[in-house]
PLY file of the C-alpha trace (Angstrom):
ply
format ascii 1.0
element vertex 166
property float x
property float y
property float z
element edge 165
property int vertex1
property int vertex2
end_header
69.40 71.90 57.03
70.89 75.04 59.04
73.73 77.39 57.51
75.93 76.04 60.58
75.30 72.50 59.25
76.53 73.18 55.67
79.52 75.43 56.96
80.42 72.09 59.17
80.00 69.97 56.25
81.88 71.80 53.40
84.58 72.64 55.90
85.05 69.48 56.87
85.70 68.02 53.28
87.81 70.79 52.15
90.20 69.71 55.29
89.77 66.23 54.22
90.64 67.03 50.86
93.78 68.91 51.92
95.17 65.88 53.99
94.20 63.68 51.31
96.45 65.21 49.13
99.14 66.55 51.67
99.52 64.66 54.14
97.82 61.22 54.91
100.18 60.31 51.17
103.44 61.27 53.30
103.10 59.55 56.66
105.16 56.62 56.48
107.48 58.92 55.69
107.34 61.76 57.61
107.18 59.38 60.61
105.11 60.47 63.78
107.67 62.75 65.25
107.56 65.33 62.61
103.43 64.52 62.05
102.24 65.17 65.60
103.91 68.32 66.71
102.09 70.56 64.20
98.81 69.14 65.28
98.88 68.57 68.46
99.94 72.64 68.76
97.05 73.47 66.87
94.99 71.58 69.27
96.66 73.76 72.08
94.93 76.56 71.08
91.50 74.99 71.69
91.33 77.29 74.65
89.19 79.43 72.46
86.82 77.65 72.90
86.20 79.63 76.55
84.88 82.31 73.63
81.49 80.25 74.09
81.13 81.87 77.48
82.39 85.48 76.58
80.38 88.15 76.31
80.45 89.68 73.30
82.17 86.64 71.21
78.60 85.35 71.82
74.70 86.67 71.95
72.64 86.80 75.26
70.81 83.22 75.21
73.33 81.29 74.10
72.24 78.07 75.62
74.57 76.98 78.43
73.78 73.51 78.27
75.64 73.33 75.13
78.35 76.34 75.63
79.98 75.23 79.49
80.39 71.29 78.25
82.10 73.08 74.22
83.94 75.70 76.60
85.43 73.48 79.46
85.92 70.39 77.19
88.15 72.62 74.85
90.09 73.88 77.28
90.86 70.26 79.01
91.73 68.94 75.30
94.04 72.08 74.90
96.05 71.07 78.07
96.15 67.78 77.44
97.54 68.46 73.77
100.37 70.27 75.41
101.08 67.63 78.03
101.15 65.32 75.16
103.10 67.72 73.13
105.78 67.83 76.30
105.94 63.95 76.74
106.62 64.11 73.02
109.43 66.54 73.09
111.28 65.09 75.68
110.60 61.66 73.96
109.22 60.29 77.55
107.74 56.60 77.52
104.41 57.64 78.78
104.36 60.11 75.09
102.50 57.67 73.51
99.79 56.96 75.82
99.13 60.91 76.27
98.32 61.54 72.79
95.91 57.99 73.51
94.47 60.20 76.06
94.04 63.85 74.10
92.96 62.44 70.92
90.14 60.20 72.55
89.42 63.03 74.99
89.39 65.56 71.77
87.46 63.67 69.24
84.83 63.08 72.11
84.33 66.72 73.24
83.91 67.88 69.78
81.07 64.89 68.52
79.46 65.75 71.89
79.67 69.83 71.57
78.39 69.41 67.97
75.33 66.90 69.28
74.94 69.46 71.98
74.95 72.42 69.47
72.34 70.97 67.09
69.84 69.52 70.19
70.20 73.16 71.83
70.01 75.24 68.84
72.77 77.15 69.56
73.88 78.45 66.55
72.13 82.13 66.08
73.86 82.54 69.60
76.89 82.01 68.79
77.79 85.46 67.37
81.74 86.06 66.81
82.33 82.08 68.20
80.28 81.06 64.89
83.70 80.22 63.07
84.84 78.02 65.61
81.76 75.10 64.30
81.99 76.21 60.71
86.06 76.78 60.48
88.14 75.55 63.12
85.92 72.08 64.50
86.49 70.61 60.74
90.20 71.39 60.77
89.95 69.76 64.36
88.34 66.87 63.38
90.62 65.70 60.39
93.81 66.60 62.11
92.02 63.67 65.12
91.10 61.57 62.25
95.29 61.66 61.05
96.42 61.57 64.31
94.21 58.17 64.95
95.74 57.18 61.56
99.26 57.76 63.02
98.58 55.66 66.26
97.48 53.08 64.68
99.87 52.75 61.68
102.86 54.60 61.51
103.63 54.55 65.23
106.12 51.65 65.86
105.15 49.48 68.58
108.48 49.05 70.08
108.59 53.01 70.28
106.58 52.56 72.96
107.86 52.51 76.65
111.93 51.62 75.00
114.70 54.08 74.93
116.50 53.84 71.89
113.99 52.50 69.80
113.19 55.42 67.59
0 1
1 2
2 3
3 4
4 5
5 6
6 7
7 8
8 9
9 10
10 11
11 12
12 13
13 14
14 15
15 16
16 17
17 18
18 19
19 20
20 21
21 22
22 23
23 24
24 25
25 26
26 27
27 28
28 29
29 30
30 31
31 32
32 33
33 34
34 35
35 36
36 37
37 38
38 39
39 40
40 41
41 42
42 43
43 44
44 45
45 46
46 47
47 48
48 49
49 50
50 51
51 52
52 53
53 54
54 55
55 56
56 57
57 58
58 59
59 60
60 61
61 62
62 63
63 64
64 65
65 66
66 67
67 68
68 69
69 70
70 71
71 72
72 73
73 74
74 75
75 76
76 77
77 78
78 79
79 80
80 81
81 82
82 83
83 84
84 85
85 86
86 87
87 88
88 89
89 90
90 91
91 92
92 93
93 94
94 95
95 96
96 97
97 98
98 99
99 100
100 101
101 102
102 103
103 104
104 105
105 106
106 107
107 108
108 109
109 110
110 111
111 112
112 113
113 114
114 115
115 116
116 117
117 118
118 119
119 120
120 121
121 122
122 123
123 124
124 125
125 126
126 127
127 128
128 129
129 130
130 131
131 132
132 133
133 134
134 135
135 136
136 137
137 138
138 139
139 140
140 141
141 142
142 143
143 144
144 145
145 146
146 147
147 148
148 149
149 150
150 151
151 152
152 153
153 154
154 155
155 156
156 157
157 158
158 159
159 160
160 161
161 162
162 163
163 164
164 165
């Protein structure tokens, strides 16, 4: 097992951990109005993920089979957090399916840029961009897990596509 691999791992279940305690316990009660905004901004700054093609955030021979699809699909999950996040705000029928549409698109780009990592062996390319796999993905990939948690059980049904109905 790779460095990269363990970093992933132990990340990941220290986030998991945290929303154990903090949030996933508080849902029903925080509602999905106050839940969503935090993490869907978080998402917005998935642009950083353009640091796989940067020279200098990364080392020469950084495979691009695996850094264009990480790079690209970052950036499209990072706009579509902050449509999502819009739609939200102005509490527009269509909010609902949006965050449908990031959190699929989201949870997708990151299995695939992690598959794509490990096939490629990209990791002693990734240079500065290492803490985006070892730091930021697990962070990513709990707040998706909570936000999937949200859709399908704290979201009211009849919040969707009614005025008046929160």
């Amino acid at each position: 097992m790779n460095i990269l691999t363990i970093n992933l791992l132990f990340s990941t279940l220290v986030f998991w951990v945290a929303a154990r305690i903090y949030v996933l316990p508080h849902l029903r009660g925080w509602g999905y109005e106050r839940v969503l905004p935090p993490i869907l901004l978080l998402h917005a700054t998935r642009h950083l993920g353009l640091m796989f093609l940067a020279p200098g955030a990364i080392y020469e021979g950084l495979p691009a089979a695996f850094a264009r699809p990480a790079a690209f699909g970052d950036l499209i999950a990072a706009m579509l957090a902050l449509l999502a996040l819009a739609a939200l705000q102005w509490r527009h029928p269509v909010g609902r399916l949006f965050v449908w549409i990031f959190n699929v698109e989201g949870t997708v780009d990151l299995v695939v840029a992690i598959a794509l990592a490990t096939i490629y062996r990209a990791a002693p390319y990734m240079g500065a961009a290492y803490w985006i796999p070892a730091f930021w993905v697990p962070a990513l990939l709990v707040t998706h897990y909570i936000m999937f948690v949200v859709l399908l059980r704290h979201w009211p049904r009849a919040a969707h596509g009614r005025k008046g109905s929160r």
